[in-house]
C-alpha positions, 0 to 999 in steps of 0.5 A: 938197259936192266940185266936179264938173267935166265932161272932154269925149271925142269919139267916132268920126265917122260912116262914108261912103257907098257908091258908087252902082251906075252901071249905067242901068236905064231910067225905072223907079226901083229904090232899095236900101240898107238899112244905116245908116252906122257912127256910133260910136255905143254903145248904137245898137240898129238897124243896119239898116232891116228888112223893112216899114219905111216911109221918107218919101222926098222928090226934087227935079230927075230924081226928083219926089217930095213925102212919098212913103211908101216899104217896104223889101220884098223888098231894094228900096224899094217904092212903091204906084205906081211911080217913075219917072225923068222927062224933065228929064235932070237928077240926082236931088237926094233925102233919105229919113226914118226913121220915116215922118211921114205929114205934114211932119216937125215932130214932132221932140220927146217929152218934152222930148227929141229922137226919133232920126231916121235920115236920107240926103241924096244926089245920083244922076245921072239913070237910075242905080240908087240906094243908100240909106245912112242916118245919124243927123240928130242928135248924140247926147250921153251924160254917165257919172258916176263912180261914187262920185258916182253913187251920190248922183244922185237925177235929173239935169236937162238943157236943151240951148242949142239947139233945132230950130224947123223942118226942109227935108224936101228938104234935110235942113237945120235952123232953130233957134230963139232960145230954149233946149231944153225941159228935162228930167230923167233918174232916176238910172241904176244904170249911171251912163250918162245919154244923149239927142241933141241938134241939129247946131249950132255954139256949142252947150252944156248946162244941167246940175242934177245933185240929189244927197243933199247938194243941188244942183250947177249947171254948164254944158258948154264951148260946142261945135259938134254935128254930125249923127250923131257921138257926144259923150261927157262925164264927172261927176266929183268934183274932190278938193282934189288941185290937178292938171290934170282937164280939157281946158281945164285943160290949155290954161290949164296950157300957156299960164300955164307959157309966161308967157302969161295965161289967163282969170284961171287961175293955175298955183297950181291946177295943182300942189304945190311943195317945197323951189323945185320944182314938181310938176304933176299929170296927174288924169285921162285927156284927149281932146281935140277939134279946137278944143281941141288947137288952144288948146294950147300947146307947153310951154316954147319956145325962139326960134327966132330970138332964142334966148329960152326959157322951158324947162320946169324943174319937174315934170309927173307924168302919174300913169299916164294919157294925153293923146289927140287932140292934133293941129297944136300951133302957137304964135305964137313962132318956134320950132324945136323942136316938140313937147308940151313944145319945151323941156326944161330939165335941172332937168325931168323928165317922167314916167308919161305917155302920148300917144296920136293925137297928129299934127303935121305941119309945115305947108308954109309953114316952110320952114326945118329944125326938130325935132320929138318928140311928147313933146319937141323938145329934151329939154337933160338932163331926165328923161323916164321911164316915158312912152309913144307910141302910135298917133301921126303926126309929119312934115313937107311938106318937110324935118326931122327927127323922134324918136317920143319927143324930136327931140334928147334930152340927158338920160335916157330911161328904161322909155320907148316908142313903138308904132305910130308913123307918119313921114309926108311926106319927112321927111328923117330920122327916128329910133323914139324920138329923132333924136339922142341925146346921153345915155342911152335905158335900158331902152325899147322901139320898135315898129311904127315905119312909116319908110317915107317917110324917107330914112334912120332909125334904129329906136331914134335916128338919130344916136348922138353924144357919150356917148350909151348905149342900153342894154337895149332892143329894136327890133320893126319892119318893114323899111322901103323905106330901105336906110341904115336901123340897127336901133338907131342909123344912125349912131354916134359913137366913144363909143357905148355899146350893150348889151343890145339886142335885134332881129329876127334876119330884119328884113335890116338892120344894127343900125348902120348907119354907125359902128364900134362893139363888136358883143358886147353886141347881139343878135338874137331870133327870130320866137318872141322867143328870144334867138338863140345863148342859147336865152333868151327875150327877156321874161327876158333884158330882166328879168335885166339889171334885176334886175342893174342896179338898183342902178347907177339913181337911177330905179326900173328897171320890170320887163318882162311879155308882150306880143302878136306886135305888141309882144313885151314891156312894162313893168310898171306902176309 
């Protein structure tokens, strides 16, 4: 039977509490709030605690109360008798179950599986009026099998490292045992979808016996910390014998193995395919990755900062059209000052088909020297990047820097390459839409909804425009940032600039150079409906006419352009 190996997704986190109201209302207890707080979780059918229902409402410091049943009637919480503040003065330390247990909460079980139970644990200052906001006491856990495999799923069995032995009503806090989870078994799901929940704990993990038509499969999950109300999601599915890179911990061992370094007997061999002393590593699935992985992740090929030593990246990473997401604070032990995904790039290398999304670096305070910071690259010394793409991502420093969406400094070729929706956060000195600093070519890409607005001064394609750098068919859509020395394509340019064909916003009411001499003919502007001004020609199709013009002059495919949205006017086709 093929290997099936498990890529774990963290979900959204549970949303925050309302504020209470502050006005005093006397002795009397009033208590409302009904909503449960937006977890993320899919799947959820109750969104609100309705009219009867009964919570167990326990209270210690202002507010006594041990078990007391309280229904939801009316927009308030009601009691048989009513509640009052006592004369202690002291804030109300109180937490609220749903469903009501008429006896101390220890049934948590059925089956096997654990019973969702909504919580809210709250402190309220003495005589105000409380807000009930309830959330869910446990992580709920959903396996989705591919589908070719989840055809010859017959059941699935799981049993959880940990188990609930006791629960502080007063507190919400839970004891484990020392044994596992009961184990119990999901039948085959037409969907593919197999969920249950599972106790908020550190250092927690699954036993999993997926019984298929050709036997039985055994494997258990990296181990992980739960918390109460969040949503994990895994995936089964079949590992070809393509070598590549399928999960998480694949590409920690990938980034750590390239840079020289050991990792638990992994070997880059798994990773890749090589030809003629060229290596190929392949991207097979999509990746997110959760705090404590991203901190295990390696930036690819570093330079020293002080002894100049590099282990460059030199071979090839093909991202086969999916995405990494969730990488935040990438670091590493040596001292480097180029940071990114990849540091170094070496001129034999080339990055391709890969998009990064979520991605936030921030130079930590305690650097206080100058550094350069791409999230794709730091320094790119004449590789290729091609059909790579930055979106939603966070890049900056406390201090000073300087940063591009896509490469800090790119002396090799960016080719049908973009960033959106990136923001350049702290006092980032200067910051450039896809690169700081340009020495070669930026052909046929795009930047977006590029937020320059704590930077000094930027440029919307690159900041600085030297040697024999070229932009060429590309378009900037932003908004105008609080900086007056801003360029739309480049901030400054050098004397051998080549710019052509690009594009921008005709009422954005900035330059598209900022500082430099350069041929104005070949620049353009575009209109609020993105017609191309003074030719009548929308800008889809004057991106595509150079790309069919042109072709032939690229050793590269040149990827053709289709509609957007208002945000992002046009992008590429894919591949």
């Amino acid at each position: 039977m093929k290997k099936i190996i498990i890529l774990i997704l963290l979900c959204s986190t549970i949303g925050c509490t309302e504020e209470q109201c502050l006005t005093p209302i006397g002795n009397r207890v009033v208590i409302t709030g009904n909503q449960l707080q937006d977890s993320g979780r899919s799947g959820e059918e109750k969104h609100t605690l309705e009219e009867g229902d009964p919570i167990s409402f326990f209270s210690q410091g202002g507010i006594e109360a041990n078990n007391v049943q309280l229904t939801y009637s009316n927009g308030e919480w009601q009691h048989e008798n009513i509640l009052k503040w006592n004369e202690s003065g002291e804030t109300a330390i109180l937490t609220a179950y749903y469903p009501y247990a008429a006896s101390a909460i220890t049934d948590f079980y059925e089956n096997g599986q654990l019973k969702d139970i909504l919580y809210t644990h709250q402190e309220v200052e003495y005589g105000r009026r409380i807000t009930l906001q309830f959330g869910h006491l446990f992580s709920k856990v959903t396996f989705e099998a591919e589908e070719n495999l989840n055809q010859q799923i017959k059941h699935i069995t799981f049993t959880p490292s940990a188990r609930i032995e006791s629960l502080d009503p007063f507190t919400g806090e839970i004891t484990l045992t020392d044994t596992p989870a009961s184990t119990f078994q999901i039948a085959n799901q037409p969907d593919g979808i197999y969920s249950f929940l599972i106790p908020p704990a550190e250092n927690t993990s699954v036993h999993i016996v997926l019984t298929t038509e050709q036997g039985e499969q055994t494997l258990t999950t990296s181990p992980q910390t739960f918390e109460s109300g969040r949503q994990y999601n895994y995936h089964f599915i079949i590992k070809e014998k393509e070598k590549g890179i399928y999960t998480a911990e694949d590409f920690i061992a990938f980034t750590h193995l390239i840079n020289g370094m050991k990792y638990n007997e992994r070997s880059l061999d798994e990773f890749g395919t090589s030809e003629n002393g060229i290596t190929t590593y392949y991207l097979r699935n999509d990746i997110t990755f959760n705090e404590e992985e991203s901190m295990k992740v390696q930036p690819i090929g570093i330079k020293s900062r002080k002894s100049g030593k590099s282990v460059a990246f030199e071979n090839i990473f093909d991202g086969q059209g999916h995405c990494l997401s969730g990488l935040h604070q990438i670091m590493t032990p040596q001292d480097i000052s180029h940071h990114g995904l990849f540091s170094d790039i070496a001129s034999t290398a080339i990055i391709k088909n890969l998009t990064i999304k979520d991605y936030v670096y921030a130079k930590p305070s305690s650097i206080d020297y100058y550094f350069y910071e791409g999230v794709l690259a730091g320094y790119n010394e004449g590789g290729d990047i091609i059909n790579c793409h930055i979106q939603s991502c966070t890049i900056g420093n406390d201090n000073a820097g300087y940063a591009g969406g896509i490469a800090a400094i790119n002396e090799g070729c960016i080719l049908n390459s973009s960033v959106s929706d990136i923001h350049f956060l702290g006092n980032s000195k200067i910051s450039g839409g896809l690169c700081y600093e340009n020495k070669n070519s930026i052909v046929n890409c795009y930047a977006t909804q590029c937020d320059f607005d704590n930077n000094i001064m930027a440029g919307g394609l690159c900041y600085n425009s030297s040697g024999n750098g070229e932009l060429i068919n590309c378009y900037l859509h932003t908004s105008p940032p609080k900086t007056t020395k801003f360029g739309a394509f480049t901030n400054t340019a050098g004397a051998n600039l080549t710019l052509s064909q690009c594009y921008y916003a005709e009422d954005s009411n900035f330059k598209p150079v900022y500082k430099g001499a350069i041929n104005l003919n070949h620049i353009h502007t575009f209109t609020p409906d993105f017609i191309v001004t003074g030719t009548g020609e929308s800008l889809l199709d004057a991106l595509n006419d150079w790309v069919d013009n042109n072709q032939k002059a690229y050793d590269f495919q040149l990827l053709n352009w289709q509609a957007g949205d208002e945000n992002v006017p046009c992008i590429h086709c894919q591949p």
